[in-house]
FIMIZA-938864 format. One record per atom (N, C-alpha, C): residue in three letters; atom name; x, y, z. Coordinates in nm, 4 decimals. Layout:
BEGIN
+-----+----+----------+----------+----------+
!  aa ! at !       c1 !       c2 !       c3 !
+-----+----+----------+----------+----------+
! ALA ! CA !        X !        Y !        Z !
...
+-----+----+----------+----------+----------+
END
This chain:
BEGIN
+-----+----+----------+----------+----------+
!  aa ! at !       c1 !       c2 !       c3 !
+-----+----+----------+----------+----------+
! UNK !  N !  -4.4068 !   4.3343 !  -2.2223 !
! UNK ! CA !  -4.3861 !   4.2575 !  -2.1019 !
! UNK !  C !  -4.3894 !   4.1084 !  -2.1341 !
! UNK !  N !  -4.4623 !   4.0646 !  -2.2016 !
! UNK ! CA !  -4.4909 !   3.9151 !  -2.2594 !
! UNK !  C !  -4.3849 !   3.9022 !  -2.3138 !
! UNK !  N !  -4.3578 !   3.9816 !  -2.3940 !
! UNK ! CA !  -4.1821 !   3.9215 !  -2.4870 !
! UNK !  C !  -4.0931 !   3.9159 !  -2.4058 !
! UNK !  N !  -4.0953 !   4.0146 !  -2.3072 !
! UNK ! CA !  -3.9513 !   3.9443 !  -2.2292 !
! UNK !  C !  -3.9684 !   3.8765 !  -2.1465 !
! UNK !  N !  -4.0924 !   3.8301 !  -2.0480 !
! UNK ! CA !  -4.0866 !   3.6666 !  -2.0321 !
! UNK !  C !  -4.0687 !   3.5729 !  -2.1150 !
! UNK !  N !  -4.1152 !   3.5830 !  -2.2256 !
! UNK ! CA !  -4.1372 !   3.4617 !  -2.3274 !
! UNK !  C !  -3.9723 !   3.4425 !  -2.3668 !
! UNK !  N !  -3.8562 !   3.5903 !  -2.3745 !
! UNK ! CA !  -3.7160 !   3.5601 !  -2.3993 !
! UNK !  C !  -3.6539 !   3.5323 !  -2.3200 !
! UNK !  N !  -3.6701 !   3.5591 !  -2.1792 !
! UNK ! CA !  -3.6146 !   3.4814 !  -2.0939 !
! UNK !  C !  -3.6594 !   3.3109 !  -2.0694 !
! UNK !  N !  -3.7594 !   3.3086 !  -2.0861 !
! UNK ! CA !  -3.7852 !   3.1516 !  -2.0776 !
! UNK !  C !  -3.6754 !   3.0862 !  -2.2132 !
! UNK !  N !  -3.6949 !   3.1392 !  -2.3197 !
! UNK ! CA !  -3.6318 !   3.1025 !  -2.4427 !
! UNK !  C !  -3.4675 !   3.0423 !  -2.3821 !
! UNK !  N !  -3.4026 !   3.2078 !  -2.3406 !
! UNK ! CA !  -3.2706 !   3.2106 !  -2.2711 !
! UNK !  C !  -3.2409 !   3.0897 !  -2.1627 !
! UNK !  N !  -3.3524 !   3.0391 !  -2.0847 !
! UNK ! CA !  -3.3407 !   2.9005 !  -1.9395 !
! UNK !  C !  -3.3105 !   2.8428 !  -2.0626 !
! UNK !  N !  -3.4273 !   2.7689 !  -2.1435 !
! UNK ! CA !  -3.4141 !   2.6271 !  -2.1936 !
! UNK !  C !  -3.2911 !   2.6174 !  -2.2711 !
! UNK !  N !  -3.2087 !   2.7112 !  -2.3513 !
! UNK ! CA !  -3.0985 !   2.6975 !  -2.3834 !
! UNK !  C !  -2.9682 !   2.6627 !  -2.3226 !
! UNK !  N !  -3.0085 !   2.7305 !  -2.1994 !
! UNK ! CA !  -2.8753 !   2.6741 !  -2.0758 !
! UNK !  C !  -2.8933 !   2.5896 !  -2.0078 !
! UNK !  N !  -3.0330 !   2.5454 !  -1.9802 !
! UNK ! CA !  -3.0829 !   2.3913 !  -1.9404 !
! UNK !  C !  -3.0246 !   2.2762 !  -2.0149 !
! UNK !  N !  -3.0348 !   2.3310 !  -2.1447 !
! UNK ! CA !  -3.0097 !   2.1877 !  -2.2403 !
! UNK !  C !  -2.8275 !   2.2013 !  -2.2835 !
! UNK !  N !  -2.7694 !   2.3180 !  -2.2597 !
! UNK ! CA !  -2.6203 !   2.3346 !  -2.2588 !
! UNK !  C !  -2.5589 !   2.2803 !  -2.1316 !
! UNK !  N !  -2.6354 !   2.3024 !  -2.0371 !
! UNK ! CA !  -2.5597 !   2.2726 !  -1.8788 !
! UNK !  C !  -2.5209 !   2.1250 !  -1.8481 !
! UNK !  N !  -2.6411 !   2.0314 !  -1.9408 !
! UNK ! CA !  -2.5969 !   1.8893 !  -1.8922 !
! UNK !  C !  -2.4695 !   1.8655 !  -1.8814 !
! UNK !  N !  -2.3780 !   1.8726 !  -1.9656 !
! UNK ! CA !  -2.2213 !   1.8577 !  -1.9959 !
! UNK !  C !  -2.1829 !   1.9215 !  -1.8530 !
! UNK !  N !  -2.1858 !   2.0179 !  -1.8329 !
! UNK ! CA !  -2.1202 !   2.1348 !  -1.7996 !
! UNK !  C !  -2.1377 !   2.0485 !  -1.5861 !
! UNK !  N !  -2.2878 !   2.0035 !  -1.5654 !
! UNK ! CA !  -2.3627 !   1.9400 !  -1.4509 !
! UNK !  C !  -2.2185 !   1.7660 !  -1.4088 !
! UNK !  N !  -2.2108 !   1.7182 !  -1.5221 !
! UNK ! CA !  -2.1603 !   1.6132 !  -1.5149 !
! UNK !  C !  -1.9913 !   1.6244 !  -1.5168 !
! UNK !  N !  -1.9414 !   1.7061 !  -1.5810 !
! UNK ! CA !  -1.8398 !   1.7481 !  -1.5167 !
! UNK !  C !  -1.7801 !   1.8222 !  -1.3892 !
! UNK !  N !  -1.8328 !   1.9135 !  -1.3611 !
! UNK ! CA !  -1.8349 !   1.9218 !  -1.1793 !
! UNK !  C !  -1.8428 !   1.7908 !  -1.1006 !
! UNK !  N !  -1.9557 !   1.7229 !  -1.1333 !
! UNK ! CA !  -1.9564 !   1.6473 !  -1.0311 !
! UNK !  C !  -1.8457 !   1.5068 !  -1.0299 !
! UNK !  N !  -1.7820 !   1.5165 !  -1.1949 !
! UNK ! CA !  -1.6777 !   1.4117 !  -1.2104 !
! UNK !  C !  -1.5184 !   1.5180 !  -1.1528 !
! UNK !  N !  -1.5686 !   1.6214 !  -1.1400 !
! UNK ! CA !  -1.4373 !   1.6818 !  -1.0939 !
! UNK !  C !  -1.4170 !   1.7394 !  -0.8909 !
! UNK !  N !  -1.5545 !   1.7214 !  -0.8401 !
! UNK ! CA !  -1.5801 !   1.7063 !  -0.7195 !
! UNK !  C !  -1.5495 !   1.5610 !  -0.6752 !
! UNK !  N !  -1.5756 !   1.4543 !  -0.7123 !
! UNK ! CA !  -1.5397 !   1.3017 !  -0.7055 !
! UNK !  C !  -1.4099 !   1.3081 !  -0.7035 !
! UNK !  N !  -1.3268 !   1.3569 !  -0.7980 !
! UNK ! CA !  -1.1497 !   1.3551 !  -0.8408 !
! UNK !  C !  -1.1269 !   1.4084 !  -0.6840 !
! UNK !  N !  -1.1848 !   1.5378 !  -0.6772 !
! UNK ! CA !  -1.1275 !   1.5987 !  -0.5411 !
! UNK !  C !  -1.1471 !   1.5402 !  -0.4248 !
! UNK !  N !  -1.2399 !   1.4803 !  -0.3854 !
! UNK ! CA !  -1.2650 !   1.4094 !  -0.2940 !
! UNK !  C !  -1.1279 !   1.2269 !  -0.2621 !
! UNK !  N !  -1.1499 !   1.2197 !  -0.3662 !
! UNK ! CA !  -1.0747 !   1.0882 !  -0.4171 !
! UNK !  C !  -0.9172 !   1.0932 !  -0.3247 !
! UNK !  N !  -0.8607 !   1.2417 !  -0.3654 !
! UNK ! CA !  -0.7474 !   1.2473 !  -0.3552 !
! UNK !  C !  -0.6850 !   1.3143 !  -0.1906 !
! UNK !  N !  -0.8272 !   1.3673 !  -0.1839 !
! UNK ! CA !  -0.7992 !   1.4655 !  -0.0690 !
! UNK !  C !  -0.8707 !   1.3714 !   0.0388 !
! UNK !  N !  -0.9213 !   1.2443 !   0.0208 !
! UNK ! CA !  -0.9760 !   1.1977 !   0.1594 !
! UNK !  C !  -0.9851 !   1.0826 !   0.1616 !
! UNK !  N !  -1.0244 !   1.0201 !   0.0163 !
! UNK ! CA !  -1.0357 !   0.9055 !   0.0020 !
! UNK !  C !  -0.8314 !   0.7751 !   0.0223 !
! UNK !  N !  -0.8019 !   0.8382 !  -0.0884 !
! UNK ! CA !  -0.6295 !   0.8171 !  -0.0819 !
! UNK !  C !  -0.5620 !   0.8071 !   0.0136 !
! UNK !  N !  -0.5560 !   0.9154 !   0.1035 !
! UNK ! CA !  -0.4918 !   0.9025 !   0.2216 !
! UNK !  C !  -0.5463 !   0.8165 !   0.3262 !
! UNK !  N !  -0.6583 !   0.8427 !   0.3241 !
! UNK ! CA !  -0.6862 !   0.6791 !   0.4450 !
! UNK !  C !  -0.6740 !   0.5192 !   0.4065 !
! UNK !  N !  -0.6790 !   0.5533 !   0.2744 !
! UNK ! CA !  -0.6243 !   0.3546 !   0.2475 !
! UNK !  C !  -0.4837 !   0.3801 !   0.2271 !
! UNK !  N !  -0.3826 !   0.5021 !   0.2427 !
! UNK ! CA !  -0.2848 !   0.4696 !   0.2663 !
! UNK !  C !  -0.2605 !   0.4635 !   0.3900 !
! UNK !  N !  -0.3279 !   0.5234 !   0.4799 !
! UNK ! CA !  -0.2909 !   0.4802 !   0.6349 !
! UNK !  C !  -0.3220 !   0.3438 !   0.6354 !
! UNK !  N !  -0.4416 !   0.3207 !   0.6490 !
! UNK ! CA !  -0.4862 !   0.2077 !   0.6848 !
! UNK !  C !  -0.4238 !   0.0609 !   0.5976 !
! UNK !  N !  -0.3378 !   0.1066 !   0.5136 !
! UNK ! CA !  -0.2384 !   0.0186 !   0.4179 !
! UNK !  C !  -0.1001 !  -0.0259 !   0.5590 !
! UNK !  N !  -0.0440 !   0.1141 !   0.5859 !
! UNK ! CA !   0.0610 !   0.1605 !   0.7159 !
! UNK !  C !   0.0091 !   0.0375 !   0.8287 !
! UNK !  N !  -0.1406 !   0.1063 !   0.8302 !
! UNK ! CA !  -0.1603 !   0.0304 !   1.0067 !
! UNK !  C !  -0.1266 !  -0.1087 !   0.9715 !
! UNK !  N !  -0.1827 !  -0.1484 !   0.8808 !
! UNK ! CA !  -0.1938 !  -0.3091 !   0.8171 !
! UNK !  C !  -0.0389 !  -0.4051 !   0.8627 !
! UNK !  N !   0.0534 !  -0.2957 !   0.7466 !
! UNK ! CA !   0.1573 !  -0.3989 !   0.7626 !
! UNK !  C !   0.2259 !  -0.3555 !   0.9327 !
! UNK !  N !   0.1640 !  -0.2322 !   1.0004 !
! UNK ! CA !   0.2482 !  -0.2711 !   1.0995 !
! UNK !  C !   0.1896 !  -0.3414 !   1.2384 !
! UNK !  N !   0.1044 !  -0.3614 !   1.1919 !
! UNK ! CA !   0.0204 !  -0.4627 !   1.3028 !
! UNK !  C !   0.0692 !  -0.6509 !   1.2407 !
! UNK !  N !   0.0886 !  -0.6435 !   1.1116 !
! UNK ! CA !   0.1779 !  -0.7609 !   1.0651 !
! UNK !  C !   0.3068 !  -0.7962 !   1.0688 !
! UNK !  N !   0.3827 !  -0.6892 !   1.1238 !
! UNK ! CA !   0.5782 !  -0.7107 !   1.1362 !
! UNK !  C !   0.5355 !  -0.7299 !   1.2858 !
! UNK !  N !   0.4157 !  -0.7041 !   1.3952 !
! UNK ! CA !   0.4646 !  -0.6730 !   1.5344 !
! UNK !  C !   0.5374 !  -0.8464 !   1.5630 !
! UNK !  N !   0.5990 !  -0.8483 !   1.6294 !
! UNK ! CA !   0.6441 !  -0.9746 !   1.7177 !
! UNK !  C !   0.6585 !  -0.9810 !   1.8561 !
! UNK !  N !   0.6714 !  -1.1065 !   1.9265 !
! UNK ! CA !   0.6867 !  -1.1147 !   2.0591 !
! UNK !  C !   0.8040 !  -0.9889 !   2.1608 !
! UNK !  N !   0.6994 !  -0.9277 !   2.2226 !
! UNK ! CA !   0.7872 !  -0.8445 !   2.3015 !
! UNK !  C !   0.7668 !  -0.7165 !   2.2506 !
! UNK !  N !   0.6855 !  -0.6942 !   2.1895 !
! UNK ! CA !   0.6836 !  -0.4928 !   2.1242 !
! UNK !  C !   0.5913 !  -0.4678 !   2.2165 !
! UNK !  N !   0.5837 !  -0.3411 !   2.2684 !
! UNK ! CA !   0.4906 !  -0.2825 !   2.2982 !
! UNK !  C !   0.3969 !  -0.2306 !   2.2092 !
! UNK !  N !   0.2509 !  -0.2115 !   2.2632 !
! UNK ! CA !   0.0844 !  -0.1848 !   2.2410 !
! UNK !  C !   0.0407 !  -0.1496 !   2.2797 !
! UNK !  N !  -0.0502 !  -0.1051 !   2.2033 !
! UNK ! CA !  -0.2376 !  -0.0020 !   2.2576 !
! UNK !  C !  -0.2929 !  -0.0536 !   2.1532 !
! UNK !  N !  -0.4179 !  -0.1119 !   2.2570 !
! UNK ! CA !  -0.5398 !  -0.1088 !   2.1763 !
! UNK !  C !  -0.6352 !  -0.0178 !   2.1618 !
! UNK !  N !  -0.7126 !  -0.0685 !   2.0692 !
! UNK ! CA !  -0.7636 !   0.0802 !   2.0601 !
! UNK !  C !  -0.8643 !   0.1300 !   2.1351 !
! UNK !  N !  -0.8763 !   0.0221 !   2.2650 !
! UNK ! CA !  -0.9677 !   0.0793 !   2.3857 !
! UNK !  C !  -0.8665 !   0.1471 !   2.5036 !
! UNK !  N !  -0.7493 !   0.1363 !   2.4595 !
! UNK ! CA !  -0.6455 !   0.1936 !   2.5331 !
! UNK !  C !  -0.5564 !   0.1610 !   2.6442 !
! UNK !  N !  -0.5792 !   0.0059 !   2.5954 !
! UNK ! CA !  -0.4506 !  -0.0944 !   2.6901 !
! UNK !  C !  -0.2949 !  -0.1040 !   2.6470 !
! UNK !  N !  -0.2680 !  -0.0705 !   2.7494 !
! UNK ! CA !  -0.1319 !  -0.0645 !   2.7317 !
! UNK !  C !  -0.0893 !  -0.1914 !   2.7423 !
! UNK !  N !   0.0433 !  -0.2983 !   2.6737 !
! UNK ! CA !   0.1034 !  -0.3927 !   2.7285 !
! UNK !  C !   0.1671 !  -0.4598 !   2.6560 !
! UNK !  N !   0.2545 !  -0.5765 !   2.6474 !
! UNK ! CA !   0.3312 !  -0.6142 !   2.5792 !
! UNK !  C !   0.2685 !  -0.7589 !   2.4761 !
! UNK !  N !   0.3398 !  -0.7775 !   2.3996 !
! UNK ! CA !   0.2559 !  -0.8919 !   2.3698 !
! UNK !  C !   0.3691 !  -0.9959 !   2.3830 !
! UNK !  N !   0.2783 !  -1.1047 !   2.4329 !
! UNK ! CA !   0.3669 !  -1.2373 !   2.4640 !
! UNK !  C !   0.3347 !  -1.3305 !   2.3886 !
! UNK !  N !   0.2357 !  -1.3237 !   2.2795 !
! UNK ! CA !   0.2435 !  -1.4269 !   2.1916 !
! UNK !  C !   0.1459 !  -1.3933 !   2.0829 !
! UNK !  N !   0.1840 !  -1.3989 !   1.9094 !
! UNK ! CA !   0.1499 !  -1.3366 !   1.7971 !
! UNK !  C !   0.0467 !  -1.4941 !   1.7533 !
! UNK !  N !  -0.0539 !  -1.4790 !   1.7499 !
! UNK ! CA !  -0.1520 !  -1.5543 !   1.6678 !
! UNK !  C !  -0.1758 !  -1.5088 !   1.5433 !
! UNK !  N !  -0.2391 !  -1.5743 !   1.4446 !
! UNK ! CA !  -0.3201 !  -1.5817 !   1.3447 !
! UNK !  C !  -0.3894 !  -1.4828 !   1.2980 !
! UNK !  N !  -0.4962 !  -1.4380 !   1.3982 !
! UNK ! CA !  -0.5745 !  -1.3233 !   1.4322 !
! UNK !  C !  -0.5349 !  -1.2476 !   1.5474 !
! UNK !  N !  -0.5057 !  -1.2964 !   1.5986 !
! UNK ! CA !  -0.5031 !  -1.2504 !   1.7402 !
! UNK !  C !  -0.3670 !  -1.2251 !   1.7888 !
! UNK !  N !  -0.3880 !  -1.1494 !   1.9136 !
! UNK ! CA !  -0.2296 !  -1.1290 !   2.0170 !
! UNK !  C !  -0.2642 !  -1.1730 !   2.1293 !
! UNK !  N !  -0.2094 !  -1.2315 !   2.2419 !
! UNK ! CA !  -0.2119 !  -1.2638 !   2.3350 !
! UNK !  C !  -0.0659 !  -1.1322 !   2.4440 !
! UNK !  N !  -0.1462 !  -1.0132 !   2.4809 !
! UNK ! CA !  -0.1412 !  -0.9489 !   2.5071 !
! UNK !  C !  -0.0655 !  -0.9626 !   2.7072 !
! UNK !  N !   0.0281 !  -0.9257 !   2.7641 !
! UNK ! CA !   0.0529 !  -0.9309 !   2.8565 !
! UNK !  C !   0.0325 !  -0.7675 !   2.9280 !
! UNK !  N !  -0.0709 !  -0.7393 !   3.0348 !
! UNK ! CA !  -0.1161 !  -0.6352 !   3.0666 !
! UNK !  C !  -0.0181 !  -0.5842 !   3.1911 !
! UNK !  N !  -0.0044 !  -0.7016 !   3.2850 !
! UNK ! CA !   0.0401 !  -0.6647 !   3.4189 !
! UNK !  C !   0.0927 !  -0.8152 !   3.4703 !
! UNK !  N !   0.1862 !  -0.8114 !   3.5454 !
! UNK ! CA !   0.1873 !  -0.9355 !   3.5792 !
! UNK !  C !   0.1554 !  -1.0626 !   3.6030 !
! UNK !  N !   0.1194 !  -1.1767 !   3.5353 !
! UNK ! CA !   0.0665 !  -1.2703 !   3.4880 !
! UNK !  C !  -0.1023 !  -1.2305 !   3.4994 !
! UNK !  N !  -0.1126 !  -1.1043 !   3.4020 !
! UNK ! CA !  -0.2213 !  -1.0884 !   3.3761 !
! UNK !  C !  -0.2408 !  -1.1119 !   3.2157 !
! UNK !  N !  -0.2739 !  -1.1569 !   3.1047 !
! UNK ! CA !  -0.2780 !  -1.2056 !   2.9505 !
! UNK !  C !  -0.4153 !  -1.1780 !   2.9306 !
! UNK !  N !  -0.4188 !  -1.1135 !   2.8227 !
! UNK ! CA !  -0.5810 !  -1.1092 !   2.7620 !
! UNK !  C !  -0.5389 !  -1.1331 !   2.5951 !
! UNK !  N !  -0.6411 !  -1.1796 !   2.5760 !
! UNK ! CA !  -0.6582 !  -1.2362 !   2.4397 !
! UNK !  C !  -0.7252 !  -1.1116 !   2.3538 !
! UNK !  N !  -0.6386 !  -1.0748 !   2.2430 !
! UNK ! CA !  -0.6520 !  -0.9443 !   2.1819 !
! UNK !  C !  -0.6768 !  -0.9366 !   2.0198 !
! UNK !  N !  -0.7866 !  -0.9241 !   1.9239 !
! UNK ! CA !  -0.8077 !  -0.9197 !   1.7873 !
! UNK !  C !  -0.7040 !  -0.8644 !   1.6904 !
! UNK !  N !  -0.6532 !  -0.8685 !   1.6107 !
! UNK ! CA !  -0.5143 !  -0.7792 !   1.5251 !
! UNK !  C !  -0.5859 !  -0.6283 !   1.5441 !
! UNK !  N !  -0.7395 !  -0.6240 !   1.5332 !
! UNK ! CA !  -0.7863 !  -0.5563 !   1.4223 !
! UNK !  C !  -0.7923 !  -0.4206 !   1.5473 !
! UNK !  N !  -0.7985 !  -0.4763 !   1.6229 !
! UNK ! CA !  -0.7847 !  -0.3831 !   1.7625 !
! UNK !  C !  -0.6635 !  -0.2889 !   1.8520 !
! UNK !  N !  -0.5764 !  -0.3585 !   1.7977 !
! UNK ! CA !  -0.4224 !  -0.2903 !   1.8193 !
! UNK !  C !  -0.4386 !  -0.1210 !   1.7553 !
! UNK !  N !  -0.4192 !  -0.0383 !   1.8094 !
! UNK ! CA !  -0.4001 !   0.0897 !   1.7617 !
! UNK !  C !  -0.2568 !   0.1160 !   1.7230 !
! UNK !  N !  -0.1508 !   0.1427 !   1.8063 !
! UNK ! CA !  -0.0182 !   0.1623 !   1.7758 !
! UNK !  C !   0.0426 !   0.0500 !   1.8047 !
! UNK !  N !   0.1756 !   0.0569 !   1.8143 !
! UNK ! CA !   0.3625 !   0.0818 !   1.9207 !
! UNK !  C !   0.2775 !   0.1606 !   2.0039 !
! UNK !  N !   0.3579 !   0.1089 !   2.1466 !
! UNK ! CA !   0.2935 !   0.2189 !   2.2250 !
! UNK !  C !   0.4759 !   0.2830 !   2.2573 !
! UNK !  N !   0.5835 !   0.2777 !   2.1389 !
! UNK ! CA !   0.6576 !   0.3707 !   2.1371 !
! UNK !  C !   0.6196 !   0.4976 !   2.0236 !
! UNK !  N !   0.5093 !   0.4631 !   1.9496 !
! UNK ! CA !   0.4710 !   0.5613 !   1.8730 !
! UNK !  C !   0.3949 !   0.6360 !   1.9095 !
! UNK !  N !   0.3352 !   0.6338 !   2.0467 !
! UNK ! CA !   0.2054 !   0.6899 !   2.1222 !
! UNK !  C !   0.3038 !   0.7950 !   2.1550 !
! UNK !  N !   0.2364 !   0.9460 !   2.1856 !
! UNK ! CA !   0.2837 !   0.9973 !   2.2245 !
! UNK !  C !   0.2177 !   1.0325 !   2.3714 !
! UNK !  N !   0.2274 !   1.0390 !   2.4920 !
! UNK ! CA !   0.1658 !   1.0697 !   2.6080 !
! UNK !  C !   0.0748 !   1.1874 !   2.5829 !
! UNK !  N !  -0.0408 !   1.1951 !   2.6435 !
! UNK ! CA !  -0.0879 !   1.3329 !   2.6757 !
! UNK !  C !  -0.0883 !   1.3651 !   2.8072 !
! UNK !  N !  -0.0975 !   1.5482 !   2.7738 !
! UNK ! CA !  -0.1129 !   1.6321 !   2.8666 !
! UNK !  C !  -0.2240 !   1.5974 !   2.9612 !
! UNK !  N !  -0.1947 !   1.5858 !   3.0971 !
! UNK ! CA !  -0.2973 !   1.5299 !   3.2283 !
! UNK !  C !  -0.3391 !   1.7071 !   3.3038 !
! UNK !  N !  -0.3941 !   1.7242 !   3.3931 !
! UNK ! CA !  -0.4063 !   1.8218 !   3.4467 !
! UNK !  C !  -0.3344 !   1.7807 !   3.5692 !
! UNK !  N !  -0.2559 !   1.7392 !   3.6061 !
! UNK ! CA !  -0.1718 !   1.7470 !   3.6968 !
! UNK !  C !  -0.0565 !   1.8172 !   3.6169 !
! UNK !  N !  -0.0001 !   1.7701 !   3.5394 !
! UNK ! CA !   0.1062 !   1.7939 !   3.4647 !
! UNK !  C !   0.0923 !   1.9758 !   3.4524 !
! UNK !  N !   0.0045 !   2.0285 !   3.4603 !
! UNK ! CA !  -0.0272 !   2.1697 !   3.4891 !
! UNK !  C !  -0.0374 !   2.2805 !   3.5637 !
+-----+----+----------+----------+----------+
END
């Protein structure tokens, strides 16, 4: 009974001291996967949102991303100067624009049902 604890303990420390390699590659090959599958694609969106919050010009339609609809009447620096409703203007951050609000697609209301 003693010997085959004593060979199984023998048997751990050998794969303890083999596994390091074996520990550090998973986790450099879990990183790769992650990288590509989650990391990548959102700095390529967020690359997308970038330049198209930078081509918008006077007169496109918008949503922000609190969910105002409206046109913009004048492109700042940082900012949009946003036309909501008839000489209604609010002063709007780039960073806040969500779409085109020709790229929005409407949702389903429960009336519509």
């Amino acid at each position: 009974m003693l010997n085959l604890i004593l060979l199984q303990a023998a048997q751990t420390g050998q794969n303890a001291a083999g596994g390091g390699w074996q520990f550090w590659i998973m986790m450099i090959l879990i990183f790769v996967v992650f990288y590509f599958f989650m990391i990548r694609p959102q700095q390529k969106r967020q690359k997308e949102l970038e330049n198209k919050r930078n081509n918008m010009k006077k007169g496109d339609k918008v949503v922000t991303a609190g969910g105002i609809y409206g046109n913009i009447k004048e492109v700042q620096e940082k900012a949009f100067l946003i036309e909501v409703s008839k000489d209604v203007v609010i002063k709007v951050d780039k960073g806040s624009i969500y779409a085109c609000a020709d790229d929005v697609q409407p949702t389903a209301t429960t009336e519509n049902k």
